[in-house]
DRENLUMKE-286804 format. One line per field, with one value per residue: x, y, z of N, C-alpha, C in turn; residue number from 1. Coordinates in steps of 0.2 Angstrom, whole numbers, plus 2048, in hexadecimal, padded with zeros to 3 digits. Atoms other than C-alpha are relative to their C-alpha. Layout:
! residues N
n.px <- X / ...
n.py <- Y / ...
n.pz <- Z / ...
ca.px <- X / ...
ca.py <- Y / ...
ca.pz <- Z / ...
c.px <- X / ...
c.py <- Y / ...
c.pz <- Z / ...
k <- NUM / ...
! end
This chain:
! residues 160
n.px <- 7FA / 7FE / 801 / 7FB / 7FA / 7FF / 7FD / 7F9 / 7FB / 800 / 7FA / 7FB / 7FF / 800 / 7FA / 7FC / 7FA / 802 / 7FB / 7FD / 7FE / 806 / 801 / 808 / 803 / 802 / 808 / 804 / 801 / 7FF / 7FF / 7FB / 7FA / 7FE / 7FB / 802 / 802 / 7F9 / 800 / 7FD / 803 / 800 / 802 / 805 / 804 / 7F8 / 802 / 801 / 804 / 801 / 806 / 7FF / 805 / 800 / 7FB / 7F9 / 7FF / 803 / 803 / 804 / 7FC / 801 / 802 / 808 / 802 / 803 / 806 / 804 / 802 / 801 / 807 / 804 / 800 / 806 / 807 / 803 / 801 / 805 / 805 / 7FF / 804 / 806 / 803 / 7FC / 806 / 806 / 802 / 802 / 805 / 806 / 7FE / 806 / 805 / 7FE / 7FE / 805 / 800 / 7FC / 7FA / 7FE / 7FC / 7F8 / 7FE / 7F6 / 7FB / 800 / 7FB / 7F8 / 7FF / 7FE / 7F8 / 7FD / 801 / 7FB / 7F8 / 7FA / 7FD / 7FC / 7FA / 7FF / 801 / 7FB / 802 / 7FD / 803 / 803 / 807 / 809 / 804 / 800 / 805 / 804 / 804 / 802 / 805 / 804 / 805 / 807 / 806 / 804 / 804 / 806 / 803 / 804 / 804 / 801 / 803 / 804 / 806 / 804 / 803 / 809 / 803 / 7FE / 7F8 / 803 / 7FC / 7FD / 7F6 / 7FC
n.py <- 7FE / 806 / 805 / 7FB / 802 / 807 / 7FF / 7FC / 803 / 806 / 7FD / 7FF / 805 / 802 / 7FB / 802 / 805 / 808 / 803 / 808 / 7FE / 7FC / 7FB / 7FF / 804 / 7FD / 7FD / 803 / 803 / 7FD / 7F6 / 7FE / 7FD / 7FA / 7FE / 7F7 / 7FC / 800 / 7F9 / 801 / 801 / 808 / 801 / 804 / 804 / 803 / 809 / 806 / 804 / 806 / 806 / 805 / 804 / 807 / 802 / 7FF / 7FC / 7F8 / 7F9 / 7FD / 7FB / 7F8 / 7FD / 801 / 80A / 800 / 7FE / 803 / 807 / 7FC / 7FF / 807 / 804 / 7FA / 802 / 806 / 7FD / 7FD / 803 / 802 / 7FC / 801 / 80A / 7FF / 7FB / 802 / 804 / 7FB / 7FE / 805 / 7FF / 7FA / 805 / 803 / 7FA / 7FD / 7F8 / 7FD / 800 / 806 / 7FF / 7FF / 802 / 801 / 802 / 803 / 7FB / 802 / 808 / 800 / 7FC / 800 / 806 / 7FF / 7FA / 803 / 807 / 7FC / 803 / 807 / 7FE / 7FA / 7FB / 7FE / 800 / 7F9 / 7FF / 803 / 801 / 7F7 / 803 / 802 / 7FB / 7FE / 806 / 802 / 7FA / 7FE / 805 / 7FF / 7F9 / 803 / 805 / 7FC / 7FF / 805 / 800 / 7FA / 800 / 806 / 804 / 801 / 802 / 807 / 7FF / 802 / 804 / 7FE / 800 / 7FA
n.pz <- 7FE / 7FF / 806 / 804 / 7FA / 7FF / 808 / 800 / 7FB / 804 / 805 / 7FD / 7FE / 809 / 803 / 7F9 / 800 / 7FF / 7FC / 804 / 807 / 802 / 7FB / 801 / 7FB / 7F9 / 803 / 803 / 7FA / 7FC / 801 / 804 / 7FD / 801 / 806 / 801 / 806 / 802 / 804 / 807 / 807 / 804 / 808 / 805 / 7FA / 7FB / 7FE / 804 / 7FF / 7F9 / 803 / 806 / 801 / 801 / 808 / 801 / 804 / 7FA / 802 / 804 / 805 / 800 / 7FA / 804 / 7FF / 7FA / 7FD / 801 / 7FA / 7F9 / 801 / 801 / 7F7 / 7FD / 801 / 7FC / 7FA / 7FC / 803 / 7FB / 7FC / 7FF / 7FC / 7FA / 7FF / 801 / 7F9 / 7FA / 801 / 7FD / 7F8 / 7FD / 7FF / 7F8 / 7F9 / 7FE / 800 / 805 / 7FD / 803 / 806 / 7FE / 7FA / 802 / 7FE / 804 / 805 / 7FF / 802 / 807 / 804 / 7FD / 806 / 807 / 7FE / 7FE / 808 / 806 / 804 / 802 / 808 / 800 / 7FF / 7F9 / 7FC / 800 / 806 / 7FF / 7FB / 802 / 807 / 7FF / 7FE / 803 / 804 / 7FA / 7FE / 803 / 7FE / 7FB / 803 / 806 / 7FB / 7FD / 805 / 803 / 7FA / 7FD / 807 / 801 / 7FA / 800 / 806 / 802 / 805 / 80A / 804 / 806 / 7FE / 800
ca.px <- 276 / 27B / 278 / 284 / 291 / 28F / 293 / 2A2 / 2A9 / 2A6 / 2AF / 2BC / 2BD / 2BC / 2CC / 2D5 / 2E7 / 2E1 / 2E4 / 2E3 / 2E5 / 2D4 / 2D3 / 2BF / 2BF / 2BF / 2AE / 2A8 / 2A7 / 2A4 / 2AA / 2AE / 2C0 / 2C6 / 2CD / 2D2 / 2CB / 2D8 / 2DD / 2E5 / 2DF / 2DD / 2DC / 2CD / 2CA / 2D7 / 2D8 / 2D4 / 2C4 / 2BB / 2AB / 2B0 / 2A5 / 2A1 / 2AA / 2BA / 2B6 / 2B5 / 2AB / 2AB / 2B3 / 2A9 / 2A0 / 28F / 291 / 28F / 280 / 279 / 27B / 277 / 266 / 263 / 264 / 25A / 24C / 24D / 24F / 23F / 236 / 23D / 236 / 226 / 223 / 22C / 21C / 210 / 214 / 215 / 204 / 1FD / 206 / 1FB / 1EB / 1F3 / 1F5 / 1E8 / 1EC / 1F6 / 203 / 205 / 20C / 21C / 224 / 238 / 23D / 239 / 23F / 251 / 251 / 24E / 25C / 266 / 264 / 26A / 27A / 27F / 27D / 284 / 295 / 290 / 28B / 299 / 28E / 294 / 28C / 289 / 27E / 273 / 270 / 26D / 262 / 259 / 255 / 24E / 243 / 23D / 237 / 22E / 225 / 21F / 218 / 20F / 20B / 203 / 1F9 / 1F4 / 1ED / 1E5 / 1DC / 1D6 / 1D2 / 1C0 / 1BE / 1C1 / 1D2 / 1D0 / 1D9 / 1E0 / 1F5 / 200
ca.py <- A35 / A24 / A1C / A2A / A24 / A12 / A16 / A21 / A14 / A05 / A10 / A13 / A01 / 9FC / A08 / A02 / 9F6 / 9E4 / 9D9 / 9C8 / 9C7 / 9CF / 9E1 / 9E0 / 9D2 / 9E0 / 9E5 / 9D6 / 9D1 / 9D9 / 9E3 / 9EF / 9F3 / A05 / A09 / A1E / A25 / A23 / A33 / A2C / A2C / A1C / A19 / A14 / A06 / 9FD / 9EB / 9DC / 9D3 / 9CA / 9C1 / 9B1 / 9A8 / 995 / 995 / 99C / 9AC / 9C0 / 9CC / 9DA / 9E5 / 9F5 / 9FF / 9FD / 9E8 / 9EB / 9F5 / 9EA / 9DC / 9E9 / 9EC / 9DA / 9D4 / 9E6 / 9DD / 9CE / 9D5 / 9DE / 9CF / 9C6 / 9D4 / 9D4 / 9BF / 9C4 / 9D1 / 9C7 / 9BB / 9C9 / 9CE / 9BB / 9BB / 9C9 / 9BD / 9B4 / 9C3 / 9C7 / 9D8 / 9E5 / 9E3 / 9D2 / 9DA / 9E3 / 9D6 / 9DC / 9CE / 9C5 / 9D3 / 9D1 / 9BF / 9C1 / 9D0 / 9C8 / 9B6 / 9C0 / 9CA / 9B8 / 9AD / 9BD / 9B6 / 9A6 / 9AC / 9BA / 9C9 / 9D5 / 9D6 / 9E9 / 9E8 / 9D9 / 9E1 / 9F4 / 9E8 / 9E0 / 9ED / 9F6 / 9E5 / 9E4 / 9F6 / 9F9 / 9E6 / 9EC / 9FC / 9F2 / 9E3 / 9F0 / 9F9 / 9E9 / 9E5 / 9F6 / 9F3 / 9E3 / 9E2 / 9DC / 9D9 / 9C8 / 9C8 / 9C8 / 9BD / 9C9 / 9CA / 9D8
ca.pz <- B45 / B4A / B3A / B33 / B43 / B3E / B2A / B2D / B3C / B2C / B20 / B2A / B30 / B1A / B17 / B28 / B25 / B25 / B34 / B29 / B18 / B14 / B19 / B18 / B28 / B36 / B30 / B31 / B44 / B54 / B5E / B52 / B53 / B58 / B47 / B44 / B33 / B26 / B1D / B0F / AFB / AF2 / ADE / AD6 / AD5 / AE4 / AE9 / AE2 / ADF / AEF / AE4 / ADD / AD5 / AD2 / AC0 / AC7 / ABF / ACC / ACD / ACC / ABB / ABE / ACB / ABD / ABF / AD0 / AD2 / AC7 / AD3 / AE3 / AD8 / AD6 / AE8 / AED / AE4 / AEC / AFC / AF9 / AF3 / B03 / B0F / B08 / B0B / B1C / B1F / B1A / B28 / B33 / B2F / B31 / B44 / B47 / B47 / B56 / B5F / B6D / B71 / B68 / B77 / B72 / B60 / B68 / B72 / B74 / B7C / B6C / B5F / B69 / B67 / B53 / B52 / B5C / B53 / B43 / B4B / B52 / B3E / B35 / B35 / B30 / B1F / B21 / B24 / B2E / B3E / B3F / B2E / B35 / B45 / B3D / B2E / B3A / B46 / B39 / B33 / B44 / B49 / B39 / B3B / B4B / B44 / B35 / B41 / B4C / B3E / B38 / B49 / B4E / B39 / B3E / B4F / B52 / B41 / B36 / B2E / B19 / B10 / B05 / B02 / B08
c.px <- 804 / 801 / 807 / 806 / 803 / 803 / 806 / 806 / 800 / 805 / 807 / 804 / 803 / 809 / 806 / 807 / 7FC / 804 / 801 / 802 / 7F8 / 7FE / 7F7 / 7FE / 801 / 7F9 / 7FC / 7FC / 801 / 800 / 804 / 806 / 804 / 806 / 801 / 7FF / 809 / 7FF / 802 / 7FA / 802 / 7FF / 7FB / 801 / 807 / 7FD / 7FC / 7F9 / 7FF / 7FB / 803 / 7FB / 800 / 806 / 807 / 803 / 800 / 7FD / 802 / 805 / 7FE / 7FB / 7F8 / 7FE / 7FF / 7FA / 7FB / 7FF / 7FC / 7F8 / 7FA / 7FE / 7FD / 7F8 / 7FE / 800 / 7F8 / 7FA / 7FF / 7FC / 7FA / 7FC / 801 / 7F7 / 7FA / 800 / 7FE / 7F9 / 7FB / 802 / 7FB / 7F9 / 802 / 801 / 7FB / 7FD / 805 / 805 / 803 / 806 / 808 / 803 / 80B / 804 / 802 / 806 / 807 / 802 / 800 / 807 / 802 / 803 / 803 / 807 / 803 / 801 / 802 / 807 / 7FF / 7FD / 804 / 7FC / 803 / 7FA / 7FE / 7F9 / 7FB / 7FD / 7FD / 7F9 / 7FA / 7FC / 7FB / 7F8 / 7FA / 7FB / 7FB / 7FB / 7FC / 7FA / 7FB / 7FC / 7FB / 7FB / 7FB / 7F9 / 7FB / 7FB / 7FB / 7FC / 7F9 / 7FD / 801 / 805 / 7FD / 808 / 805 / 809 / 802 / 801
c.py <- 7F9 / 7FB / 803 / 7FE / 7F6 / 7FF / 802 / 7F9 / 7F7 / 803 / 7FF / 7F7 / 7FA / 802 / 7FE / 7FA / 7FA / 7FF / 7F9 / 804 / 803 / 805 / 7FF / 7FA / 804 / 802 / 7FA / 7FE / 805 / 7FE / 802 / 801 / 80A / 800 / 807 / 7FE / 7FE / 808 / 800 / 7FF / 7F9 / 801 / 7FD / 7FE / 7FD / 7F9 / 7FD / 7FF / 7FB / 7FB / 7FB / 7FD / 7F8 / 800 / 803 / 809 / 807 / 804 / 807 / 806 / 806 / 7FF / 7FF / 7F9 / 800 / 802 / 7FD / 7FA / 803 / 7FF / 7F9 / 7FD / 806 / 7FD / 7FC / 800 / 802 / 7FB / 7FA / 805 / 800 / 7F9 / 803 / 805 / 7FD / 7FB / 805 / 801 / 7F9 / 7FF / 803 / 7FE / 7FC / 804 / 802 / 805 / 803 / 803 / 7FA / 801 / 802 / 7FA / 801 / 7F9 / 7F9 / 803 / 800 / 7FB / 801 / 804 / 7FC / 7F8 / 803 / 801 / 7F6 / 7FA / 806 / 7FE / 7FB / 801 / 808 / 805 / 804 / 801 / 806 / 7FF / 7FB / 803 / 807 / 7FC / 7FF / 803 / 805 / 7FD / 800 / 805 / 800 / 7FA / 800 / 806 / 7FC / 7FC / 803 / 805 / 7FC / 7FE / 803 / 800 / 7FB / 7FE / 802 / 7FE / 7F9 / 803 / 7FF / 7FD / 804 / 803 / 809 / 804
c.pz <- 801 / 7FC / 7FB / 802 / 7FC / 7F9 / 800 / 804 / 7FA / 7FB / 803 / 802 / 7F6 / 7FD / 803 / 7FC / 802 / 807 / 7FD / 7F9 / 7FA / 805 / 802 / 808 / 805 / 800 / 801 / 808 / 805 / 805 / 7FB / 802 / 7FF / 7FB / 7FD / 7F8 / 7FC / 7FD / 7F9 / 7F9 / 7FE / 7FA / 801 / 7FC / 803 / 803 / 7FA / 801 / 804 / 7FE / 7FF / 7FD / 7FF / 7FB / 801 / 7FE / 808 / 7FE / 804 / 7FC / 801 / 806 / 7FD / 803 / 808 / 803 / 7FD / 804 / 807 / 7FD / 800 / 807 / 803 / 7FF / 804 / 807 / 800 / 801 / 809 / 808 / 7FF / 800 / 808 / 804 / 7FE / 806 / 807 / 800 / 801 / 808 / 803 / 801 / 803 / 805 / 805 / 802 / 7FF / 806 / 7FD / 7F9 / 802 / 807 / 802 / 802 / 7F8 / 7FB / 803 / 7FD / 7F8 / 7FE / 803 / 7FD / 7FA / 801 / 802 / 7F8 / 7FC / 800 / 7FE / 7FA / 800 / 7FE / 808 / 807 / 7FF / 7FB / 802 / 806 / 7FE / 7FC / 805 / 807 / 7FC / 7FD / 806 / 803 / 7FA / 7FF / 806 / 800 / 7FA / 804 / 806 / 7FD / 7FE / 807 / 802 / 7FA / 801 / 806 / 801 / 7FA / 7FB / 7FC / 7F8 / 801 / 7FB / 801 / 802 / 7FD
k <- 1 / 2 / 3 / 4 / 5 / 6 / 7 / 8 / 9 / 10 / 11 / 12 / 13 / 14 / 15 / 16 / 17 / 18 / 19 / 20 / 21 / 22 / 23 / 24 / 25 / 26 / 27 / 28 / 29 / 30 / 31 / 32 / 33 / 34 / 35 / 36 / 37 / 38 / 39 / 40 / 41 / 42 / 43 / 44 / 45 / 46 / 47 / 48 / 49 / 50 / 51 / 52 / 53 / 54 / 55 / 56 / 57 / 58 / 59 / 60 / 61 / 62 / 63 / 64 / 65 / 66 / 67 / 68 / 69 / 70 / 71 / 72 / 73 / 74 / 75 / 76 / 77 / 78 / 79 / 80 / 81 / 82 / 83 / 84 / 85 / 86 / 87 / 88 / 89 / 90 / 91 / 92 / 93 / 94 / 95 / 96 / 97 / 98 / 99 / 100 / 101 / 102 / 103 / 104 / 105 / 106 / 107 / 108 / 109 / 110 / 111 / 112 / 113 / 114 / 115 / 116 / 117 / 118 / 119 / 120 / 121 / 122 / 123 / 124 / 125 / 126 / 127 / 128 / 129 / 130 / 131 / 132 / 133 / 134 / 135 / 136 / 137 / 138 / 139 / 140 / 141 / 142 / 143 / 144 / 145 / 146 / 147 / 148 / 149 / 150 / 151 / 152 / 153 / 154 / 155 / 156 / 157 / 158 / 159 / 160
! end
């Protein structure tokens, strides 16, 4: 339900009257700003092009070229998660009791670490602290698996 609260209140915030010259920078920082819902209809497609690229050239001409790039950066995102989870899983060999694995004050420190560099690579804050909440419970839940598979036994050598 919250996830649904946090989508509706980005939309709405996406739709909202600009306060600079790009309506898309309320979204980007927070605190959100109380923005009502719009009610109004828009044409398909509306606004300009925000990519630019090196060559001078933007993207993007359809809603296809885009989910080919969404597809593309999905992969590497997961390719990125899974190096990301192989460290987690060597961590867990320094661990010496499966309290040691959950430690929140750490897990904050990492969210909290991304919520404060998402604007420095213009991510919106909400999406790194939602992403990395996300990154962090279920590396507790693996990392604690991991643990509970191996404890007392000799770690194997073998990848993720």
């Amino acid at each position: 339900m919250l996830g649904f609260l946090v989508a509706l209140q980005i939309i709405a915030l996406v739709v909202a009257s600009p306060r600079t010259s790009d309506p898309s920078e309320k979204c980007y920082f927070n605190p959100l700003p109380s923005i009502p819902s719009s009610t109004a209809n828009r044409t398909v497609p509306w606004g300009e092009p925000t990519i630019q690229f090196a060559n001078g050239t933007t993207c993007c001409s359809s809603l296809d070229e885009i989910r080919v790039q969404l597809d593309t950066i999905d992969a590497q995102l997961l390719q990125l998660l899974s190096t990301r989870a192989s460290y987690v899983r060597e961590a867990t060999r320094f661990k010496a009791t499966v309290s040691d694995v959950n430690v929140p004050s750490r897990n904050q420190q990492v969210i909290q670490g991304a919520i404060d560099d998402a604007p420095s690579v213009h991510l919106p804050q909400i999406v790194a602290k939602i992403v990395y909440e996300g990154i962090i419970n279920s590396s507790v839940v693996f990392e604690e698996c991991i643990f509970n598979t191996y404890a007392g036994n000799h770690w194997k050598t073998q990848p993720v």
